[in-house]
C-alpha atoms as one frame of an Amber mdcrd trajectory, in Angstrom:
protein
  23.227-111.923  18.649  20.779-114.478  17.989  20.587-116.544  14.882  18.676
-115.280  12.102  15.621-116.929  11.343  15.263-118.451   7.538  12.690-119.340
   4.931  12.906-122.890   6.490  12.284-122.288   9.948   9.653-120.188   8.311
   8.294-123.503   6.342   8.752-125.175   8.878   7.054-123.574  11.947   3.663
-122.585   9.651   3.508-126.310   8.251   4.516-125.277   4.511   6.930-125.554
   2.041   9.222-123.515   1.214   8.019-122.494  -2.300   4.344-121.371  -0.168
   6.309-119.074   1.945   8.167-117.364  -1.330   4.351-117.104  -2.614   3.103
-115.461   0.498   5.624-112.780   0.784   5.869-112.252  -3.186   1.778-112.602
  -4.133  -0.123-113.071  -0.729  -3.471-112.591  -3.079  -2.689-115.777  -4.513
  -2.391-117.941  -1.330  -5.632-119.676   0.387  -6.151-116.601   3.311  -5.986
-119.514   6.252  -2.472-120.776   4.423  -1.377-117.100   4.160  -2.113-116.368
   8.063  -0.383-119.113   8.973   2.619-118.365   7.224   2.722-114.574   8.215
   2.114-115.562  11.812   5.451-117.527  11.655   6.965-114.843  10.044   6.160
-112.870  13.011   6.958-115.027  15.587  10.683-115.656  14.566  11.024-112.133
  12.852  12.305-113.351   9.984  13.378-111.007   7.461  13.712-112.030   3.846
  17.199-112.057   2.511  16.890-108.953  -0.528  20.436-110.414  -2.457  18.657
-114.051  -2.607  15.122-112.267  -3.463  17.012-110.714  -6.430  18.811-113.478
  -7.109  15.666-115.470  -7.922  14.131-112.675  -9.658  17.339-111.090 -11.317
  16.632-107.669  -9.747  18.004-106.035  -6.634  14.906-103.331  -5.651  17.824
-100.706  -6.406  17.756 -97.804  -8.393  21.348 -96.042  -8.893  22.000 -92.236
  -9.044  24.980 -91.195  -9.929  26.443 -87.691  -9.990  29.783 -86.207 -10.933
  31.908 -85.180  -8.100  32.248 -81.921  -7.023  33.645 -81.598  -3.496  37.414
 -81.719  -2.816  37.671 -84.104  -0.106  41.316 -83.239   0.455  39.916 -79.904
   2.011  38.199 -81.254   4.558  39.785 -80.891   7.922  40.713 -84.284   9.389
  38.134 -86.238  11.711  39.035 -89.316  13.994  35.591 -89.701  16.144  37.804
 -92.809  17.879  40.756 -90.589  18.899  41.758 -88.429  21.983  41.399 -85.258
  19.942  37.963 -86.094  19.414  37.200 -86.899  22.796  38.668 -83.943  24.105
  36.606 -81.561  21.688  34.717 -78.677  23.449  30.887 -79.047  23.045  30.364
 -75.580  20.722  32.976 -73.007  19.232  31.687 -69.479  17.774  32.759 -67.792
  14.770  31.260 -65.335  12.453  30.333 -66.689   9.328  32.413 -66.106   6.744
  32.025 -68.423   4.651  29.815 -68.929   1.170  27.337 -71.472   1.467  26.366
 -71.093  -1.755  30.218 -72.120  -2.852  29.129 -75.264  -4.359  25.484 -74.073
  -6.374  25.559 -77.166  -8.118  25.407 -79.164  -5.448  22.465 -76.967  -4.287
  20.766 -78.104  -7.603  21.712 -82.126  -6.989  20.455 -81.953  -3.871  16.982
 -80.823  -4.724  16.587 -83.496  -7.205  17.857 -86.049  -4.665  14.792 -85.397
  -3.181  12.921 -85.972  -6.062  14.290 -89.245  -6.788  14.317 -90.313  -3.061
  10.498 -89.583  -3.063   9.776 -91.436  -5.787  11.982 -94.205  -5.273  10.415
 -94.619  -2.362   6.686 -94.686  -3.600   7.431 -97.133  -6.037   9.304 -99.600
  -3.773  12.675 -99.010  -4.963  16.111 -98.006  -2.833  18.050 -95.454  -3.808
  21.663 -95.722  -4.226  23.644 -92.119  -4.756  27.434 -92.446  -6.441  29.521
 -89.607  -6.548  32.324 -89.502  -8.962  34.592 -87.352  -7.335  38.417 -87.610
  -9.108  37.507 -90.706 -10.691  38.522 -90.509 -14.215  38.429 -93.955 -14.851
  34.681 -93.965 -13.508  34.880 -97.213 -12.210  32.358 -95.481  -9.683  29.187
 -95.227 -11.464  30.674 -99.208 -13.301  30.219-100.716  -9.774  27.182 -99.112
  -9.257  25.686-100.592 -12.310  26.525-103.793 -10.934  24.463-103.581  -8.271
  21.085-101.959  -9.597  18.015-102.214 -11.522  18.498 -98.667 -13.669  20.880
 -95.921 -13.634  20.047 -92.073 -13.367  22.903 -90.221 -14.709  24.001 -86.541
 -15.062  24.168 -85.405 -18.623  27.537 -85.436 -19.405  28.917 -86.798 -16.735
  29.935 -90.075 -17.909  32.041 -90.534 -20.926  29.352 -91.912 -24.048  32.055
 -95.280 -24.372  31.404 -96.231 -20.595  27.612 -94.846 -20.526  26.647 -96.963
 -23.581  28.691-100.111 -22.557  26.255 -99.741 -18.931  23.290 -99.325 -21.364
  23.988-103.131 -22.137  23.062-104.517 -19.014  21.176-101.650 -17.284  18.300
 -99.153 -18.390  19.588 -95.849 -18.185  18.086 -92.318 -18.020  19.863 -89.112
 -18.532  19.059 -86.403 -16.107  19.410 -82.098 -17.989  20.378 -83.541 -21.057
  18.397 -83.221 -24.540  18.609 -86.574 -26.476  21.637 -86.765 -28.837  19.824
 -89.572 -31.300  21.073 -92.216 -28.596  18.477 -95.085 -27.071  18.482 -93.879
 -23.192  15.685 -91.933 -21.486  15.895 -88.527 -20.815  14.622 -86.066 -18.493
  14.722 -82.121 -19.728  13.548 -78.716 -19.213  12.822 -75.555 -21.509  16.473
 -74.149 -21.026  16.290 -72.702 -24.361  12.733 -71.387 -24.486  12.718 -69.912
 -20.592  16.093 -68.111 -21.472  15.215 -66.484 -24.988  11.807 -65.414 -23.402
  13.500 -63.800 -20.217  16.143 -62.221 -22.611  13.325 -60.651 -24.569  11.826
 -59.202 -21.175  15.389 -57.632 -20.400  15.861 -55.716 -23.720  12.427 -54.278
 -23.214  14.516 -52.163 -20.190  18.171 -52.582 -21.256  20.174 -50.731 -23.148
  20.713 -53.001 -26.586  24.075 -51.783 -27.393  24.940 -52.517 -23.919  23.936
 -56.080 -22.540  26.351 -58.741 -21.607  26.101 -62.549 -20.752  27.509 -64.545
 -18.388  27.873 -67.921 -19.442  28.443 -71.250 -17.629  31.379 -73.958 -18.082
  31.986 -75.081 -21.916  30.628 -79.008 -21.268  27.148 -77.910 -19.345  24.330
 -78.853 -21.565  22.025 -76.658 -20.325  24.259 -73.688 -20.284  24.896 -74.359
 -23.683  20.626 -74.359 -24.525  20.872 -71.242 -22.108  22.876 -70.041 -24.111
  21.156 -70.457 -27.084  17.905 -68.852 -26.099  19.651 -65.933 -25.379  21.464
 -65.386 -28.743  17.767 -66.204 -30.349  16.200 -63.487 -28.443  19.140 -60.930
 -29.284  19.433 -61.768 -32.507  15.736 -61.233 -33.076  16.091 -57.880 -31.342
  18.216 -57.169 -34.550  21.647 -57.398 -32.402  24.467 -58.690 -33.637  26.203
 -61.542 -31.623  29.813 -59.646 -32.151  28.287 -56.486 -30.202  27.260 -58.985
 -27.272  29.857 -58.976 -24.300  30.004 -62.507 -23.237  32.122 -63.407 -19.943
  32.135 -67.003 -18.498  31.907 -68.492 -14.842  31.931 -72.018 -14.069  28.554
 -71.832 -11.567  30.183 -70.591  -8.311  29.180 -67.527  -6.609  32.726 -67.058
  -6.806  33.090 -67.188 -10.618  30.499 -64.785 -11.411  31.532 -61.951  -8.801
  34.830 -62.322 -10.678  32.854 -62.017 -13.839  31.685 -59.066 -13.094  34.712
 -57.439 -11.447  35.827 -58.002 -14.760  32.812 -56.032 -16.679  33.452 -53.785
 -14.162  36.745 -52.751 -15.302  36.017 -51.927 -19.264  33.003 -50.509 -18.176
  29.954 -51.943 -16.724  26.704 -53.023 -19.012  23.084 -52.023 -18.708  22.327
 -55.572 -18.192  23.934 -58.969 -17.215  21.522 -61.938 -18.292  23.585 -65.174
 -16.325  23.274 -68.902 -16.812  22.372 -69.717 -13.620  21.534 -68.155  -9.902
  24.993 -68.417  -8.350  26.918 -66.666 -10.850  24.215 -63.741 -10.776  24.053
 -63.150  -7.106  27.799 -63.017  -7.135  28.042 -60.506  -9.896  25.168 -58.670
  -8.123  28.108 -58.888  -5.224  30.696 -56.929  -7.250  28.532 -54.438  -8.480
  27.105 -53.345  -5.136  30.313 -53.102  -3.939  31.786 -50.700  -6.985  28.909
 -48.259  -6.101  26.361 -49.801  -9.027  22.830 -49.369  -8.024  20.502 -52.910
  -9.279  18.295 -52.136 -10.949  19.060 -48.810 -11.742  22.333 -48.914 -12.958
  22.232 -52.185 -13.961  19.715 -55.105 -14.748  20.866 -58.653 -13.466  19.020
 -62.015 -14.144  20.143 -65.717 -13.482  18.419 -69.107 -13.901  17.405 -72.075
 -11.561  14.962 -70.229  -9.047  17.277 -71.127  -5.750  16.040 -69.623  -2.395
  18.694 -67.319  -1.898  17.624 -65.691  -5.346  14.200 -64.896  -3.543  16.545
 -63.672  -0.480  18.715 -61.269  -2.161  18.826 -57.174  -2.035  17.481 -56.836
  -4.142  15.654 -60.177  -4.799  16.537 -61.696  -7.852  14.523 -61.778 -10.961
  15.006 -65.714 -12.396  13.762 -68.705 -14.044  12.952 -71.400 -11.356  13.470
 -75.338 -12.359  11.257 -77.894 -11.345  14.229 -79.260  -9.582  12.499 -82.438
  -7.626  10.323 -82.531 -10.304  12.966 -83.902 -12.309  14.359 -86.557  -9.795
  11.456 -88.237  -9.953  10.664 -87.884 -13.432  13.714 -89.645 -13.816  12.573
 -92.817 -11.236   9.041 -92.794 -13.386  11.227 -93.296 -16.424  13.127 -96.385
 -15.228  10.278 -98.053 -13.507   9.067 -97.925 -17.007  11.628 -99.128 -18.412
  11.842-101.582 -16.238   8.492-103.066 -16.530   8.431-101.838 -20.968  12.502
-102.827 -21.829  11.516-102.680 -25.317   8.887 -99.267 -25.202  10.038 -96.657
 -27.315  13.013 -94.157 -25.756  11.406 -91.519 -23.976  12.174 -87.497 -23.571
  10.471 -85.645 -21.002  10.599 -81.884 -21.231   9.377 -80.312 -17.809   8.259
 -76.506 -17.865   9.686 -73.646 -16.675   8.567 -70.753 -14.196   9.866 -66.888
 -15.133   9.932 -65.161 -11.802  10.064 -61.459 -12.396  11.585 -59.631  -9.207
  12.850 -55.998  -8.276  16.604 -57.320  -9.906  15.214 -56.453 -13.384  12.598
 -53.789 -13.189  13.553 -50.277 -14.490  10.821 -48.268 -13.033   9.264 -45.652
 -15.202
């Protein structure tokens, strides 16, 4: 390896001080044009690179934006890996199996990654880096605490850092709160119409459904938005003149998994007209279970979930839903720390994206 060229060989080579060359790479505009191609010339010449911890050392700011999300894989599942080892080297180039498996197990992951995108894009049009966390088992979440050492802002999953540690990073860092509704704290925070979207699409089901025979399937206890979700719906029924008590609620955590149990479940005591869920997942697996009792969708039963995933568009039959503006709210969420970063003393900020209802074949009684 050769050595790395510096600022002073830099200085040096184009005739300059050091403090010219900082100016030409920081504010070319305000550098005499024959003084700035002279410096950028060198700077081609010996490839030099500029150093980004000493850039943000001088100008207390790293070019990094963190994003940090709860952890929801179980990395003691995965099957060992040693790409070093014999057994590696000795692996055959393909194996077939058929494809058992759910890909869907992990939904919220499905939803993360969508607004990783977001945040990537944006990141990347303002100039920033984007550094992902992921909690995992970390109770102690000195995860998203060394991450805060090491960026401009923080984007955060509602919920998923305890309000002690999440206000104690507030101190140093700006920080904006990703599905979460404001809670009268000072951070940023990027929303959707949860509650409006839900009580709207619950209205559209009882226009088909049974009253006296509608169930929900609810998400886990600590998800903000299944919580608003929840509350549209009981709006909507309670409007309807339904009383809550005469609701059958059952409760999944998300998975695919948990809402084909859900419904097995239903199932048993007698299966409902309808079955408004929380989110995608948990509908396409109850729409599982009741295909295989023998239930006809939609004309035994109505189903209906929330998020607008791909495979909702993809099911038999597709899947009537409420689709998120899920990279929409990734960058929202970079937009609202380069704010902050440039305005540290503007006003905190809520940002409530829109919703899309997206009526399908899942939830259409015909005649």
């Amino acid at each position: 390896m050769t050595k790395r060229a510096t600022v002073y060989d830099v200085a040096d080579r184009a005739a300059v001080s050091i403090a010219t060359v900082s100016r030409v790479l920081r504010s070319p505009d305000a550098v005499r044009p024959a003084t700035r191609e002279r410096v950028m010339d060198a700077v081609s010449e010996l490839g030099y690179v500029p150093s980004g911890s000493a850039r943000g050392l001088a100008e207390r700011r790293t070019g990094v934006l963190g994003l940090y999300f709860p952890g929801f894989d179980a990395s003691e599942d995965a099957p060992p890996l040693d790409v070093l080892g014999e057994e590696h080297a000795s692996m055959p180039p393909f194996t077939m199996a058929r494809d058992a498996a759910d890909p869907a197990a992990h939904p919220t992951l499905l939803f993360l990654d969508e607004v990783l995108r977001g945040a990537e894009l944006e990141a990347w049009k303002q100039g920033f880096v984007l550094m992902i966390g992921v909690g995992r088992d970390d109770p102690s979440r000195s995860t998203v605490r060394d991450m805060a050492g090491r960026v401009d802002g923080l984007i955060v999953l509602a919920q998923s850092v305890p309000d002690d540690v999440l206000a104690r990073l507030a101190q140093r860092i700006p920080v904006v709160v990703l599905s979460g509704p404001s809670r009268g704290d000072d951070y940023d925070h990027v929303t959707v119409s949860n509650t409006e979207a839900m009580a709207e699409l619950t209205r559209l089901v009882l226009a088909q459904a049974d009253h006296t025979r509608i169930a929900f399937l609810a998400g886990p206890t600590d998800s903000p938005d299944g919580a608003q979700r929840w509350d549209g719906f009981a709006a909507a029924v309670t409007d309807a003149g339904i009383a809550l008590d005469d609701v059958t609620v059952v409760r999944g955590d998300f998975t695919r998994a948990s809402g084909r149990e859900a419904a097995e479940s239903l199932i048993a005591a007698g299966p409902p007209s309808a079955l408004v869920a929380a989110n995608d997942q948990m509908a396409l697996g109850a729409l599982d279970a009741f295909r295989s009792a023998g239930l006809r969708v939609p004309e035994d039963v109505l189903i209906t979930g929330f998020d607008g995933l791909e495979a909702a568009a993809l099911s038999t039959p597709p899947l009537t839903t409420v689709r998120q503006p899920m990279i929409d709210l990734g960058r929202a969420a970079v937009q609202l720390l380069g704010r902050r970063l440039e305005r540290p003393d503007a006003e905190p900020a809520t940002v409530r994206l829109p919703l899309q209802i997206l009526l399908r074949e899942s939830s259409q009684r015909s005649g």
